[in-house]
C-alpha positions in Angstrom: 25.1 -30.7 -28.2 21.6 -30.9 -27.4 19.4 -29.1 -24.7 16.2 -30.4 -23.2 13.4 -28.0 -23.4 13.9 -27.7 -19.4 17.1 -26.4 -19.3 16.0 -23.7 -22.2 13.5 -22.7 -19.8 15.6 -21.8 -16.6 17.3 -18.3 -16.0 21.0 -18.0 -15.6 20.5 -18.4 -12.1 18.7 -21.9 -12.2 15.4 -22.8 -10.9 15.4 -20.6 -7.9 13.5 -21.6 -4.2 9.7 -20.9 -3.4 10.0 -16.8 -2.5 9.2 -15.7 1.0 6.6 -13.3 -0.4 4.5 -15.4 -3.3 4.0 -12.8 -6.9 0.6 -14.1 -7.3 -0.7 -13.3 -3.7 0.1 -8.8 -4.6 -1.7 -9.7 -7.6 -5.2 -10.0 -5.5 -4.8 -6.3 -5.0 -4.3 -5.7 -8.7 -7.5 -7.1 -9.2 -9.7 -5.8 -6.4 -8.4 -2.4 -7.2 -9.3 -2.5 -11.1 -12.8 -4.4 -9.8 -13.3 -0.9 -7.8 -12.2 1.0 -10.4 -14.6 -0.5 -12.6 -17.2 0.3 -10.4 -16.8 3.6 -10.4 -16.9 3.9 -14.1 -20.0 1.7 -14.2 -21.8 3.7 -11.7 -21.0 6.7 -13.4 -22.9 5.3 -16.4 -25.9 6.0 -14.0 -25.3 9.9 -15.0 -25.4 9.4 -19.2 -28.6 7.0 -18.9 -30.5 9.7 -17.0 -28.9 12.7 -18.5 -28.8 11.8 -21.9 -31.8 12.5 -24.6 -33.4 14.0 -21.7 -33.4 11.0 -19.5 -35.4 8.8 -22.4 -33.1 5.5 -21.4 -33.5 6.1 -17.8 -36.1 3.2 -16.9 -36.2 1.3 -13.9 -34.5 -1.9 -15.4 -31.7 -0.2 -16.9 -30.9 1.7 -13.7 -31.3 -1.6 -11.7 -29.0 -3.6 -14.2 -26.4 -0.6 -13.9 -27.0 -0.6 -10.4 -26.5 -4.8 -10.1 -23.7 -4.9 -12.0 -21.8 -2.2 -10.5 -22.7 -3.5 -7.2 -21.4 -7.2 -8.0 -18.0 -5.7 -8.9 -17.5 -4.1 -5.8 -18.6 -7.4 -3.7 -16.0 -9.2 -6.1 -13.2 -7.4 -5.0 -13.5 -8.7 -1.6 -13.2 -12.5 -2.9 -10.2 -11.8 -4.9 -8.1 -14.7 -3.1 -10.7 -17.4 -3.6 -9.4 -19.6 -6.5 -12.3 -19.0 -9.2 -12.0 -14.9 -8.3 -9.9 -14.3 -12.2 -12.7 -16.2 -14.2 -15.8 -14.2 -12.0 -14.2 -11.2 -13.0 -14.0 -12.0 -16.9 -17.5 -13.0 -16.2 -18.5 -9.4 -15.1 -17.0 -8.1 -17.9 -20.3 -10.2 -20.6 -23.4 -8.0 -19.1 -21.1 -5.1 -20.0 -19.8 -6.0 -23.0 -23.7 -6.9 -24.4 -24.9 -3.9 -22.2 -25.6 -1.9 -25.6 -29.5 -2.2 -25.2 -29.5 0.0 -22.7 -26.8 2.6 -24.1 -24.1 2.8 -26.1 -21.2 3.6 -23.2 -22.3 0.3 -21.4 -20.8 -1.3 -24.5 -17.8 1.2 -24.5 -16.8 0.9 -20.9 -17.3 -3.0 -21.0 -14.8 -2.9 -24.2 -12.2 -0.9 -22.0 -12.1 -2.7 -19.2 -12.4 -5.9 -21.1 -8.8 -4.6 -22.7 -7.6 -3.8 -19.2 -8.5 -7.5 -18.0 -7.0 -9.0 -21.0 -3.2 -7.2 -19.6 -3.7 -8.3 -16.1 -4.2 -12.0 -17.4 -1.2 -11.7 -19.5 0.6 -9.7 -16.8 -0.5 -13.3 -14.4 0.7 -15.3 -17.0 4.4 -13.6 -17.3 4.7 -13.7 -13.5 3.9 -17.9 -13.5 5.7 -18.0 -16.4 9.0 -16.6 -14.6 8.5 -18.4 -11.5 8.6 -21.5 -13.3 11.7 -20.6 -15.3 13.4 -19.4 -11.7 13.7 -15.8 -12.8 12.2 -14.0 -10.2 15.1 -12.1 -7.8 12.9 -13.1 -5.0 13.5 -16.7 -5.8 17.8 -16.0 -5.5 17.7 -14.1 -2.3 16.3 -15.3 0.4 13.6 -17.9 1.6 11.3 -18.8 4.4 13.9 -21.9 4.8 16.9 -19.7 5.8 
C-alpha cells in the first residue's frame, strides 16, 4: 500500500484551516526584540574599545562604525513586518562578524548573535514547516470562518 509524500506530511488531524492568529505574524516580535537586544550588546562594545589598553582602539571611526551599526539594529526592529526584514537582519550580522579590526569582542558578539539568528531561522522554518503539514492546534480549533 503505497502513500504519496502528501499524505506523509499531514498530522493526524489533517491539513487544518488558515489560524485566526497567523504563527509568523508573533514571530516579528521575536526578531525586533533580539534586534534590540543586540543593540545593547553592541553599544556596550563602546565601553571595551575606550576602556581597554588604555583607550588605544578608541578612534573616531571605530566608535562611529560601533555607533552605526548599533544604531541600524535598533531602526531594524521597527521594519520587522516588511517582507525582506529576516535577510536585513542576517545582513547586520557581516560588519560584526568582520568587525575584528577594530577589536576582538566585535568578532565575538557578531559570532553569538550570529548563533542566536541561525535558531530563530530554524525556529521560522519549524513553524512553516507545521503549518503546512496542518499541525498547529490553532489550525483544529477555531477560524476567522466560524
Amino acid at each position: 500500500m503505497s502513500t504519496t509524500r502528501r499524505e506523509q506530511e499531514m498530522g493526524p488531524l489533517g491539513p487544518g484551516k488558515q489560524p485566526v492568529k497567523d504563527p509568523l505574524a508573533g514571530l516579528t516580535g521575536v526578531l525586533s526584540g533580539t534586534l534590540v537586544m543586540e543593540a545593547i550588546t553592541i553599544f556596550l562594545i563602546l565601553t571595551v574599545i575606550l576602556k581597554v589598553d588604555g583607550g588605544e582602539h578608541w578612534t573616531t571611526f571605530n566608535w562611529v562604525y560601533i555607533t552605526v551599526i548599533g544604531l541600524a539594529h535598533v531602526v531594524a526592529a521597527f521594519f520587522q513586518k516588511k517582507p525582506a526584514a529576516l535577510w536585513v537582519d542576517l545582513a547586520l550580522q557581516i560588519p560584526l562578524i568582520f568587525g575584528f579590526f577594530i577589536h576582538w569582542s566585535v568578532t565575538a558578539v557578531g559570532i553569538i548573535f550570529g548563533i542566536v539568528w541561525y535558531f530563530v531561522i530554524r525556529m521560522r522554518s519549524e513553524i512553516v514547516q507545521r503549518m503546512r503539514g496542518g499541525y498547529l492546534t490553532t489550525q483544529h480549533l477555531g477560524t476567522a470562518e466560524d
